[in-house]
C-alpha positions as CSV (number, residue, x, y, z in Angstrom):
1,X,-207.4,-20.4,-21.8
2,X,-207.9,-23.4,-24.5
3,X,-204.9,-25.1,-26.3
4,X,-205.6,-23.0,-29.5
5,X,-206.0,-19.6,-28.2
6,X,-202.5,-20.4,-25.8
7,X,-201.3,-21.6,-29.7
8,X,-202.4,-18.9,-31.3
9,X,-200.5,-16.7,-28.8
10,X,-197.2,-18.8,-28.9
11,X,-196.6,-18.4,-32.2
12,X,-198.1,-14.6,-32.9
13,X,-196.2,-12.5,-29.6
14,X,-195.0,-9.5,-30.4
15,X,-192.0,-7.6,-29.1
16,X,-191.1,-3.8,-28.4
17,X,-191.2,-1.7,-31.2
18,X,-189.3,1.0,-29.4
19,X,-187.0,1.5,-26.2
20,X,-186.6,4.9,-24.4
21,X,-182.8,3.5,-23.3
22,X,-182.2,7.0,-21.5
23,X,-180.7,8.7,-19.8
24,X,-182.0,9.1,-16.0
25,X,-183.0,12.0,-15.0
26,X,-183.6,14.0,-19.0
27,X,-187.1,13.6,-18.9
28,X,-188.5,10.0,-19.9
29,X,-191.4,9.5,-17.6
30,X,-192.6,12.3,-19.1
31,X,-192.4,11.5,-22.7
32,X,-193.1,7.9,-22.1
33,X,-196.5,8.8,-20.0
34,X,-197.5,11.1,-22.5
35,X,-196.4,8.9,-25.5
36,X,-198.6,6.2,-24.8
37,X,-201.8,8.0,-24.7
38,X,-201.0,8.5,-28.4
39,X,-204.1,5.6,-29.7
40,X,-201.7,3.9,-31.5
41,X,-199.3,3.1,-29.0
42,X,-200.0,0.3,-26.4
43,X,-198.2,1.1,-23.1
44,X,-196.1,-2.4,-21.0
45,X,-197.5,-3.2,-17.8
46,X,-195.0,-0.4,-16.8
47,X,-192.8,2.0,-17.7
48,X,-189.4,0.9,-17.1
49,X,-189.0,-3.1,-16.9
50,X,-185.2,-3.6,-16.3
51,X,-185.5,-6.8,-17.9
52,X,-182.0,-6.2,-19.6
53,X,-180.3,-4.8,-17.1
54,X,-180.6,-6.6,-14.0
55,X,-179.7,-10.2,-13.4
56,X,-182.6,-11.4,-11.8
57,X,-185.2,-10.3,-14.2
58,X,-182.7,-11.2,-16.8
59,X,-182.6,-14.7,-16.2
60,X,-186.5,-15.5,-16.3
61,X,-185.8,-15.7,-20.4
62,X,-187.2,-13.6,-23.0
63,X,-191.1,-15.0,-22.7
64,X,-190.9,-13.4,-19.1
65,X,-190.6,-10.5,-20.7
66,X,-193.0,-10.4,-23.5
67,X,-195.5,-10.8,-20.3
68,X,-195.4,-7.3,-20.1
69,X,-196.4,-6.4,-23.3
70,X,-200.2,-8.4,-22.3
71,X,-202.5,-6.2,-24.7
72,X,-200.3,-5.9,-27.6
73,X,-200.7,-10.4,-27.4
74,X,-204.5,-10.2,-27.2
75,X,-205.8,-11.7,-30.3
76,X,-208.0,-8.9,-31.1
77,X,-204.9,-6.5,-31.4
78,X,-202.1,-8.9,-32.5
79,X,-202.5,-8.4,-36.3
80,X,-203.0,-4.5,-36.2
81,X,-199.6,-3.4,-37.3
82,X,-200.3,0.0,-36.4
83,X,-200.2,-0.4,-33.2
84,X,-196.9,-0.3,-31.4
85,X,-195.9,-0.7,-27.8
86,X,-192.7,-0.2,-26.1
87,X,-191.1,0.9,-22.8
88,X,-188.8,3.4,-20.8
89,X,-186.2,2.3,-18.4
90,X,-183.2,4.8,-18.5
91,X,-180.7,2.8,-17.3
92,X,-180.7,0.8,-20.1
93,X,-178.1,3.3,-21.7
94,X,-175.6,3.6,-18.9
95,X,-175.0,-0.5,-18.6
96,X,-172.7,-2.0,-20.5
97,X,-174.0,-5.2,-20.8
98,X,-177.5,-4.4,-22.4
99,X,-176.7,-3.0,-26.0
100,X,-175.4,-6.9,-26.9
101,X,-178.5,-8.0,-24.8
102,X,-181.1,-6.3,-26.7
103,X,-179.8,-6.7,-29.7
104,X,-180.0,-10.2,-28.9
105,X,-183.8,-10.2,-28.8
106,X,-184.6,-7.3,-30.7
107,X,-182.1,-6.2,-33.3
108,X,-184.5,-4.2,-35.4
109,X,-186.1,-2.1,-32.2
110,X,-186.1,1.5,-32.6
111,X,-184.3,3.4,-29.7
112,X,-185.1,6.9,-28.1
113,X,-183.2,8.5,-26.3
114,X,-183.2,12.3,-24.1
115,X,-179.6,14.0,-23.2
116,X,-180.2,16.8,-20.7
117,X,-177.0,18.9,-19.5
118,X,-175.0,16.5,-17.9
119,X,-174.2,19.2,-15.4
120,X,-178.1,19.9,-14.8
121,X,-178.6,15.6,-14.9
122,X,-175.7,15.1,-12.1
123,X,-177.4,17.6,-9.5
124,X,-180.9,16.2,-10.4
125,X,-179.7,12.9,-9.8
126,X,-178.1,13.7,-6.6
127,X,-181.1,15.4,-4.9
128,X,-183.1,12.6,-6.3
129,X,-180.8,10.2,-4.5
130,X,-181.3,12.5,-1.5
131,X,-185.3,13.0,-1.5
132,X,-184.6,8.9,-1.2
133,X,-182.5,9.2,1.8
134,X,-179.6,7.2,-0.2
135,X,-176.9,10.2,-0.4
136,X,-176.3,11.5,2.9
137,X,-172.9,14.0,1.7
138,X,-172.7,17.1,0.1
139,X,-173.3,17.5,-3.3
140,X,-169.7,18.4,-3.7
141,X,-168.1,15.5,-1.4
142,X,-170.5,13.8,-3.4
143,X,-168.6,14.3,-6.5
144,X,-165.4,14.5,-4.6
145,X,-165.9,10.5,-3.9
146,X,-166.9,9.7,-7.4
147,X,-163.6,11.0,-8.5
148,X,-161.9,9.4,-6.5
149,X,-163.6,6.5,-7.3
150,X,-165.0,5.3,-3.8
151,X,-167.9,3.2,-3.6
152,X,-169.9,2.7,-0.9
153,X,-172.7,0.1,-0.3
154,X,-176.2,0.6,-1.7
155,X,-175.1,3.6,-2.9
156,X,-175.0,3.5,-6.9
157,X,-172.8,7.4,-7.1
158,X,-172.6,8.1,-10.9
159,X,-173.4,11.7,-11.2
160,X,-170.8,12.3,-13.8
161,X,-170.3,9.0,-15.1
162,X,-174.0,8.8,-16.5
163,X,-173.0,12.3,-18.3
164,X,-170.5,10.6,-20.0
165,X,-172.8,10.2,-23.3
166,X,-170.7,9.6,-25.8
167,X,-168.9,6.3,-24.4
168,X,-172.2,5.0,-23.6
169,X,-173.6,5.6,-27.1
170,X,-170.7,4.1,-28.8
171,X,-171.6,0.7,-27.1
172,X,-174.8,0.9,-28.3
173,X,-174.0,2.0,-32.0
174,X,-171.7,-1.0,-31.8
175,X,-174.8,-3.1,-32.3
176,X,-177.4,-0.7,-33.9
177,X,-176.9,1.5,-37.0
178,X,-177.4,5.4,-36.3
179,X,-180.8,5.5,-38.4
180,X,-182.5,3.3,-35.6
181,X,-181.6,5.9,-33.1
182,X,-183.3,9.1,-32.3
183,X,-181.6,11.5,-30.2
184,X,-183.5,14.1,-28.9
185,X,-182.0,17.5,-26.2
186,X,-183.5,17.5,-23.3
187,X,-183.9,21.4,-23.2
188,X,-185.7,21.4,-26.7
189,X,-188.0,19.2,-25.4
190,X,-188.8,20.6,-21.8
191,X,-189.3,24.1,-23.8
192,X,-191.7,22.5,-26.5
193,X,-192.5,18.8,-25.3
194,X,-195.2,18.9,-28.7
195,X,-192.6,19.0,-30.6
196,X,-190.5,16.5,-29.1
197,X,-193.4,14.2,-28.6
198,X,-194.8,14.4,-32.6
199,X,-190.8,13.6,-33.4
200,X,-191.0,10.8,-31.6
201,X,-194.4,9.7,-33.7
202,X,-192.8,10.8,-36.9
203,X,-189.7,8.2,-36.1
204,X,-192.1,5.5,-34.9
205,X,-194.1,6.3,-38.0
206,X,-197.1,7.2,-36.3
207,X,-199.5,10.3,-37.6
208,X,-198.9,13.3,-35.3
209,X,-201.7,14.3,-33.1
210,X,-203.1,16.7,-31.0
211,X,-203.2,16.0,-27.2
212,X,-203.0,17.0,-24.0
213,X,-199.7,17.1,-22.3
214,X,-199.3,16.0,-19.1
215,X,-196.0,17.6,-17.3
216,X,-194.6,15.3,-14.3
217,X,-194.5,16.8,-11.0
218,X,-191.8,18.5,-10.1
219,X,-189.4,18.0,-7.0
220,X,-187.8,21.4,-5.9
221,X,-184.2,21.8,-4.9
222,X,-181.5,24.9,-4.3
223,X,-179.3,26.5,-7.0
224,X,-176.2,24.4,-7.5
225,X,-173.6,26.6,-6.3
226,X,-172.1,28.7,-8.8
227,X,-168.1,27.1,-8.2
228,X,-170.0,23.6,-8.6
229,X,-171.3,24.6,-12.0
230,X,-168.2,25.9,-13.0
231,X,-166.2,22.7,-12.1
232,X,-168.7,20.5,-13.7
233,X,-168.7,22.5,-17.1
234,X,-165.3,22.3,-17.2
235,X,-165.1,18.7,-16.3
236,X,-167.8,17.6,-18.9
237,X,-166.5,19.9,-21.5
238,X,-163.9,17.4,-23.5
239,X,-167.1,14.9,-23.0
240,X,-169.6,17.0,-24.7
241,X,-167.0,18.0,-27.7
242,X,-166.6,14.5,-28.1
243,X,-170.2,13.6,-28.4
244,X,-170.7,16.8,-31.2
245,X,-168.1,15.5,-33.1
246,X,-169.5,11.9,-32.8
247,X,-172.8,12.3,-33.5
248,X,-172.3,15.4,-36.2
249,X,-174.7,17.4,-34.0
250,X,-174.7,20.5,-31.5
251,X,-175.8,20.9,-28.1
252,X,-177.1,23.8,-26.5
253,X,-175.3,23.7,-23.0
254,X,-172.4,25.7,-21.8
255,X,-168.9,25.8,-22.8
């Protein structure tokens, strides 16, 4: 690459326009794999980057990350402003220290993010945890640890603390006004993912479009058991009133 073109490049890199932040587990590879066949959106090397939330990737600096973003820094592309790029890494809304982080760098990003049933997110994350052969218990002396707040070694339990959405959007609405936020229900999107999908365009200010929707493959588990589901709704319940009366908005899931 010559000295002008690395110049040129320097002084013209773009960052994210959006950020899917989260949560795990409500349906962002989805949305993310399908957004970016949109033609005005340019995908990151990957989807989810955890530049902001671990250490390691944190501490390579900013230009580190922008090196994941290659297309969107190709002089051919660099001055098309309607082209927008972004990426999806759902932990980003569950760590404290990444709100402050990105709005750091990025203070004007746009933020997505998907809130499934916590009760329905906890058992998908434990049998996801268990497909990977990192939860060996019960679902239920699964949850019986996390409340009584044992941790284990490689073993990151949070099946009810990542359902705790309100707390975790607060941090972020700390640093970012509400209007840079779009909050979209899981179940409304799994039922109509066009919908949800040409939302996301209209907030990115993108023309809708018609395309073909790609639905992530699917790993199969048992029922929860039906005193399970009962516990968690009553466990989440003072949670989920809290985040209705925070964000002004209803949710769909049970009382």
């Amino acid at each position: 690459m010559g000295k002008k073109k690395e110049q040129f490049l320097a002084s013209h890199e773009r960052m994210p326009d959006f950020l899917i932040i989260g949560a795990m587990k409500c349906g962002t590879t989805t949305l993310y794999k399908n957004l970016v066949k949109h033609s005005s959106i340019v995908s990151a090397k990957r989807k989810e980057l955890h530049f902001f939330d671990k250490e390691d990737e944190y501490s390579k600096g900013i230009d580190s990350y922008k090196n994941n973003f290659p297309l969107l820094n190709k002089k051919k592309l660099i001055n098309k402003p309607n082209l927008v790029t972004g990426e999806a890494t759902p932990r980003y809304l569950f760590i404290p220290e990444v709100p402050e982080r990105v709005f750091n760098a990025m203070p004007n990003v746009k933020l997505i993010v998907l809130l499934r049933n916590p009760v329905d997110r906890a058992y998908s994350h434990y049998h996801h945890f268990k497909r990977r052969e990192l939860e060996k218990l019960t679902f239920e002396e699964a949850i019986d640890k996390e409340l009584n707040g044992i941790i284990e070694p490689n073993i990151n339990r949070t099946y009810l603390a990542r359902g705790n959405y309100v707390d975790q959007l607060k941090r972020w609405m700390d640093f970012f006004p509400r209007e840079q936020f779009l909050i979209l229900e899981s179940e409304n999107y799994y039922r109509n993912p066009r919908i949800g999908i040409n939302q996301v365009c209209q907030f990115l200010d993108l023309p809708e479009w018609n395309f073909e929707y790609t639905k992530e493959a699917s790993h199969p588990y048992p029922k929860m058991e039906e005193h399970m589901r009962e516990r968690l709704i009553k466990y989440f319940k003072p949670y989920n009133e809290k985040l209705e009366d925070y964000l002004g908005d209803n949710f769909s899931w049970e009382r």
